[in-house]
C-alpha positions as CSV (number, residue, x, y, z in Angstrom):
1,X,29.6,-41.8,-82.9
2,X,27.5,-44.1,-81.1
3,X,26.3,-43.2,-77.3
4,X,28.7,-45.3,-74.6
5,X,26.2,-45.5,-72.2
6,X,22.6,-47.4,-72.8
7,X,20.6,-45.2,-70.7
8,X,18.4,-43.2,-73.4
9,X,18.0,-40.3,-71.7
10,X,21.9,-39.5,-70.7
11,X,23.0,-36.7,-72.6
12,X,26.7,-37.3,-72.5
13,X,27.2,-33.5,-74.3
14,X,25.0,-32.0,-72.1
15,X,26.3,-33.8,-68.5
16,X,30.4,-33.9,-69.7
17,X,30.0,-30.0,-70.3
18,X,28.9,-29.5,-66.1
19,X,32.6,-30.4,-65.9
20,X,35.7,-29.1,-66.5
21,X,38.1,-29.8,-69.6
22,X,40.9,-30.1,-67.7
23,X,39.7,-33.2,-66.1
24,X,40.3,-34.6,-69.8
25,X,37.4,-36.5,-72.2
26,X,37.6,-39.5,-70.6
27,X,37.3,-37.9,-66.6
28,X,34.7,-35.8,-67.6
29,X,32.5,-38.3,-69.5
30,X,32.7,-40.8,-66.5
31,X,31.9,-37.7,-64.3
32,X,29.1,-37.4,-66.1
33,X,27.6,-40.1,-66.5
34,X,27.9,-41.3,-62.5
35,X,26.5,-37.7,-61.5
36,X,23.7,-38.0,-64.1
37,X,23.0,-41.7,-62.5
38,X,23.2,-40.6,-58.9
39,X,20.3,-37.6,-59.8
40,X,18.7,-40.0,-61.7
41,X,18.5,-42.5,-59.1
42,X,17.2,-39.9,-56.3
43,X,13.6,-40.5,-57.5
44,X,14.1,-44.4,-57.0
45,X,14.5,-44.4,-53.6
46,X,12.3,-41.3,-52.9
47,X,9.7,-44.3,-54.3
48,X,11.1,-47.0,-52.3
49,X,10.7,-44.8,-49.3
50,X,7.3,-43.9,-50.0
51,X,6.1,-47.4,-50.9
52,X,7.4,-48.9,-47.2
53,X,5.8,-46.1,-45.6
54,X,2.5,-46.5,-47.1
55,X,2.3,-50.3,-47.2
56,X,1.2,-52.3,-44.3
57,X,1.9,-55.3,-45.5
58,X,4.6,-56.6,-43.3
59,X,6.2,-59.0,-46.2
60,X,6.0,-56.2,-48.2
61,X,7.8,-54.1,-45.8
62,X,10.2,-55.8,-44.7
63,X,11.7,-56.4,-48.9
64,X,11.1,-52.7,-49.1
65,X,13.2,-52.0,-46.7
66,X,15.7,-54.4,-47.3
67,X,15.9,-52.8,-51.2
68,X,15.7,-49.6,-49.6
69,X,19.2,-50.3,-48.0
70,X,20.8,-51.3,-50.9
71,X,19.6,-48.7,-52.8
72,X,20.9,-46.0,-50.6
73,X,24.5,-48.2,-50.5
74,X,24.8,-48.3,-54.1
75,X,23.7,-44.1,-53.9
76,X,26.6,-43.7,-51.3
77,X,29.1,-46.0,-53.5
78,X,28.8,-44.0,-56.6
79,X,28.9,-40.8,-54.4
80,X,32.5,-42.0,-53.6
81,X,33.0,-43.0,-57.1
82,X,32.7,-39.6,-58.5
83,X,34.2,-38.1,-55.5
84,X,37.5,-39.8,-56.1
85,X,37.4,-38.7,-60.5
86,X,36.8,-35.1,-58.6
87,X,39.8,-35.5,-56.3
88,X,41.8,-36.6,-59.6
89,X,40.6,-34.4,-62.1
90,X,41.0,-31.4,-59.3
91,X,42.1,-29.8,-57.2
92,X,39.7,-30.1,-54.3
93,X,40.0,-33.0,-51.4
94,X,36.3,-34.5,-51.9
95,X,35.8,-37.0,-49.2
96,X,35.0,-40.0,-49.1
97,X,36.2,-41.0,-52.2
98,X,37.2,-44.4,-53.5
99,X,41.0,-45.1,-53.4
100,X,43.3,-46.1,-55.8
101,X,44.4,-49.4,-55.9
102,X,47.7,-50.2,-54.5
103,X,49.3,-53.2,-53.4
104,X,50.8,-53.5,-50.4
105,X,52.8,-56.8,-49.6
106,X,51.1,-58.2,-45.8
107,X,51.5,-62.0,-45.2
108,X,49.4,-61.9,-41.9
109,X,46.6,-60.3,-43.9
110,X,46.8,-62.2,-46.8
111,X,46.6,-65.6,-44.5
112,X,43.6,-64.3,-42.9
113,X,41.8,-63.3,-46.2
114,X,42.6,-66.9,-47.5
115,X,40.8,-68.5,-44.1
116,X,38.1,-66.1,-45.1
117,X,37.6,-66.7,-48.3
118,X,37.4,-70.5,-47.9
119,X,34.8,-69.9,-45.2
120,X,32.5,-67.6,-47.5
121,X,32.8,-70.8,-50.0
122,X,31.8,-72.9,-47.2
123,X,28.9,-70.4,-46.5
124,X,28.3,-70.3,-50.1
125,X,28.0,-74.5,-50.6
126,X,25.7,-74.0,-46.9
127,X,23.2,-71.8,-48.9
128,X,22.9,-73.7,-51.8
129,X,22.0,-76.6,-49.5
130,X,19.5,-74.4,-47.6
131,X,18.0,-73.5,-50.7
132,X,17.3,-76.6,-51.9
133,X,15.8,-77.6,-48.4
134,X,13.8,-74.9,-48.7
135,X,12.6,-75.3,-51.7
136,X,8.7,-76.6,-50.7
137,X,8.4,-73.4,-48.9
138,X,9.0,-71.0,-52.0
139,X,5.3,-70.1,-52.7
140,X,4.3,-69.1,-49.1
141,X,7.2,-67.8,-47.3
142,X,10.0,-65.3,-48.3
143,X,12.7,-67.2,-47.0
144,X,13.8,-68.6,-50.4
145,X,14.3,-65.4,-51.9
146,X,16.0,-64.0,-49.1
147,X,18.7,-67.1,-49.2
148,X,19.1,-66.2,-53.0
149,X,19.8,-62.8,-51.6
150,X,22.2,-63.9,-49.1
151,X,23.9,-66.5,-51.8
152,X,24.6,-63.3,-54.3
153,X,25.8,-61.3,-51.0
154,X,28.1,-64.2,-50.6
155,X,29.4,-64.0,-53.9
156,X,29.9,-60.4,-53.7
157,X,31.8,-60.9,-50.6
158,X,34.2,-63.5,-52.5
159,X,35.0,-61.5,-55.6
160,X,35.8,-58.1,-52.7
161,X,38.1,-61.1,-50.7
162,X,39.4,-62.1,-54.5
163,X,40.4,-58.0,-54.8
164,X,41.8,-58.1,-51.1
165,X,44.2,-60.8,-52.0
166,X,45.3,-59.4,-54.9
167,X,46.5,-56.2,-53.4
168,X,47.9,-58.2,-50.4
């Protein structure tokens, strides 16, 4: 049976086995596989942190440290991730988990995420138009890969709004 996950060195016998068979095949795979991620992960940011404290480069810093803050967001987010197959497979409250998805019917909520969502389009066409002004400046100055940055932010903030109105 081929491995479901492309990272050679999960061991999805080894990591499904650290939970228990009530939580079912599927439960316990995904389980798994996000705790295995999460310890492998650990050493990433213990080198991101390392790297921004030993480098005095200020440009160098300052991406560090903006990597470093994503890196411990996406650490928290799959903490929450496994937290809520824990609180379903279990039963033990782990907090914070991620919650299920339910829809809840809320015209005044939905209005505002549809002015929102037209504004983070707006924002969206504003950074593509930045970026192309800025274009000169991409070989001496870090602001063109930090609009890039803020245009994928942008887009993440869409497709969450996209989810919002959905459940709205």
């Amino acid at each position: 049976m081929p491995q479901p996950w492309p990272e050679a060195s999960y061991d999805l016998a080894k990591d499904t086995a650290a939970y228990p068979r009530e939580a079912g095949t599927f439960d316990a795979e995904i389980m798994g596989y996000i705790d295995h991620h999460i310890v492998d992960e650990q050493h990433v940011l213990d080198e991101y942190q390392q790297l921004l404290e030993g480098s005095d480069h200020a440009p160098v810093r300052y991406l560090l440290g903006l990597l470093l803050e994503d890196e411990q967001r996406h650490h928290r987010i799959l903490e929450e991730m496994l937290n809520q197959f824990r609180t379903a497979t279990v039963a033990a409250n782990h907090e914070p988990h991620v919650p299920f998805m339910s829809r809840r019917p809320d015209a005044e909520t939905a209005a505002t995420i549809r002015r929102l969502r037209r504004e983070e389009r707006k924002d969206l066409h504003q950074l593509r138009r930045l970026r192309r002004r800025l274009k000169f400046l991409r070989r001496h100055s870090l602001h063109g890969v930090l609009v890039d940055s803020l245009i994928l932010d942008t887009r993440k903030h869409l497709r969450y709004l996209d989810t919002i109105q959905r459940l709205v």
